[in-house]
N, C-alpha and C positions, 0 to 999 in steps of 0.2 A: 084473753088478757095475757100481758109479756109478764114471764117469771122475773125477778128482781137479777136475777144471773143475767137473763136478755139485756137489761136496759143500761145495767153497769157496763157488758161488752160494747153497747151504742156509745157510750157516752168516752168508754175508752179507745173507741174508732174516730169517736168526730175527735179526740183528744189530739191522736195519733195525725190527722188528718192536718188540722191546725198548724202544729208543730212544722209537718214536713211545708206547709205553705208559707214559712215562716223560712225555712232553712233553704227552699227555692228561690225564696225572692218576691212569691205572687202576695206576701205580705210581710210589709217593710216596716221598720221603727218609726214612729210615730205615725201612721195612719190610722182607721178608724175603722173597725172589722160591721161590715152590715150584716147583723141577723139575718135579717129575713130573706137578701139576698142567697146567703149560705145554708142557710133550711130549704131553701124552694130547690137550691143546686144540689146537695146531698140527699133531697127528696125526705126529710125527716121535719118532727116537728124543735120547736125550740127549745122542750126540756133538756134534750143530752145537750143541745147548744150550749145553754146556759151553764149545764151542771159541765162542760171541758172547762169552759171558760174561769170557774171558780176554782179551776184545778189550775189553770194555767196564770190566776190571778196567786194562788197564794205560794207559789214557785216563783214570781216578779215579770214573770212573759208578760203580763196585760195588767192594765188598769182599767176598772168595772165602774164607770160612773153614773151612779142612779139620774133615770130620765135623759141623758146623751149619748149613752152608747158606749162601746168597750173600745179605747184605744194600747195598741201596743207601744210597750212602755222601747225607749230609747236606751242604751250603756252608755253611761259616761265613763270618763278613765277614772274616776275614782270608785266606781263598783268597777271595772277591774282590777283594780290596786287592792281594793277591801279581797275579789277573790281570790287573787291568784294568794293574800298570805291565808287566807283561813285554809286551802285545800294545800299549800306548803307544810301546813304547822297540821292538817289532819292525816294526810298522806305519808309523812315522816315519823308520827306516831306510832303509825299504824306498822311501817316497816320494821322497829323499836319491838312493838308489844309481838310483834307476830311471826318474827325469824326464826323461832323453833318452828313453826308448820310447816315455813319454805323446806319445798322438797327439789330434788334435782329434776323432777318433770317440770314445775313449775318455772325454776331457770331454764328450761330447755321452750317451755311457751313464751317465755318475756323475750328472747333470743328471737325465734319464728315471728314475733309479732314484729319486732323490730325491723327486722328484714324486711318484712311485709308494705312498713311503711317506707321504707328506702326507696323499694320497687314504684310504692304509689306515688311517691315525689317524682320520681324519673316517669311515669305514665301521667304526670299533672292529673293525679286522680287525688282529687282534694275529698269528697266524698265517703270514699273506701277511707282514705287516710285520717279522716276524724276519727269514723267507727270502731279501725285498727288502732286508733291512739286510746280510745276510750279501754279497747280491752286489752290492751297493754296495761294500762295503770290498774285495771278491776283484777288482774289475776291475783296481785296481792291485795288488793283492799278488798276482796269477796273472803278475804281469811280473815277477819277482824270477829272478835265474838260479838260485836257489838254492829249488826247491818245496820241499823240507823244511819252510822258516818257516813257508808257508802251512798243511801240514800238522800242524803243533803246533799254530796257533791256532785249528787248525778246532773241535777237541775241548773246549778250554778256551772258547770262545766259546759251544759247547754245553750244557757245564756251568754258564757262567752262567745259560742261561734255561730248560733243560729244567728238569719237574718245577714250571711254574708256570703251568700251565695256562692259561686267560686271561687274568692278571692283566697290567697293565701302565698307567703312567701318561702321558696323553697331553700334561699341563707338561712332562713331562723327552723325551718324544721331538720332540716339535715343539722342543725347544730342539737336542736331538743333530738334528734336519736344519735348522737354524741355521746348527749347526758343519758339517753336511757342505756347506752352500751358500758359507761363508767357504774352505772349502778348493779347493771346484771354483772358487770365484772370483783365490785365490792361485795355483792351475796354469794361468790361464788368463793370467793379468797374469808367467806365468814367476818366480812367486816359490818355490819350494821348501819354502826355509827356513820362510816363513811358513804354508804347509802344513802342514811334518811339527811345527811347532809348535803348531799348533793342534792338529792330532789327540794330540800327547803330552801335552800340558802344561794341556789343556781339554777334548776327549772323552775321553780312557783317564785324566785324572788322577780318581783315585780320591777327592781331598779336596775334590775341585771338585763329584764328585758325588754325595758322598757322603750327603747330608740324601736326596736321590732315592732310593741302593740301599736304607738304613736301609727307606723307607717301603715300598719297594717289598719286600722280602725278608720284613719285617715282613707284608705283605699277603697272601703266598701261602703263610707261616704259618699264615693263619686260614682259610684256605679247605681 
């Protein structure tokens, strides 16, 4: 018999699994995920199936409909509109409560990460450059006393960009490490405020960037 540790790790593999099938492409917004197709491929039965699936339902990835099947759910521009303010107004909080921790390592990792994604836009490496965007913003939001916020935004940050395979425009990110270079250069002159106002009110404002989602959403539409 599997220890309960065993079948959580199964269940957090077929999770893992899903996800990336989701951020490749081989499962698109609105289609319709076949069970039994996907147990017989991963060679497993349908519980971890089931139990990612519940995980990946109450994060917004899928819709679980009794007797038809689980389809994944579609973004509209207004769940990106709703996200980009809720992770402007948690993100800029978080700068606010948490600038006595910032340490000069920590500016010296939001710098390196920066870079990192500069690099990846000149190698159209859209992949690395999510990942490196992710942990650009996590260096200061893993200092919050409160991990839950991080924890919400991980998901909704996900469902921005899963399900678009390569697409991605390199005006609008060279302009987002812009702004992440004006913010590491506010934490560094000890300015906070000027900070958490740039990332809320000009990275996560949604009408600042909005000509960019339009194009870009539009884009992995057609592909």
């Amino acid at each position: 018999m599997k220890t309960p540790l065993n079948v959580l790790s199964l269940r957090e593999q077929v999770y893992e699994y899903l996800r990336n099938e989701m951020t490749t492409g081989s499962l698109t917004a609105g289609s319709t995920i076949n069970l039994t197709r996907i147990a017989e491929q991963l060679g497993i039965s349908k519980t971890p199936l089931r139990d990612a699936l519940i995980h990946l339902e109450i994060e917004g990835f899928v819709t679980i409909l009794p007797r038809r099947g689980v389809i994944i759910n579609s973004l509209e521009l207004k769940d990106v509109k709703n996200a980009y303010e809720a992770i402007g107004i948690i993100e800029s909080s978080i700068i606010l409560d948490c600038f006595d921790k910032i340490e000069p390592s920590h500016i010296s990792r939001l710098d390196q990460l920066n870079k990192r994604m500069i690099k990846d836009i000149q190698n159209n490496n859209f992949l690395r450059l999510f990942q490196t965007n992710l942990a650009f913003h996590n260096v200061v939001n893993t200092l919050s006393s409160n991990p839950l916020l991080d924890k919400f935004m991980s998901p909704i940050k996900h469902r921005l960009y899963d399900f678009q395979g390569q697409s991605y425009i390199s005006d609008w990110e060279q302009k987002n490490c812009e702004e992440h270079s004006q913010v590491i250069n506010f934490l560094k002159q000890e300015k906070p405020e000027e900070a958490a106002r740039t990332l809320k009110d000009f990275h996560w404002d949604y009408s600042v960037n909005e000509a960019f989602i339009k194009q870009f959403y539009a884009m992995t539409e057609q592909n």
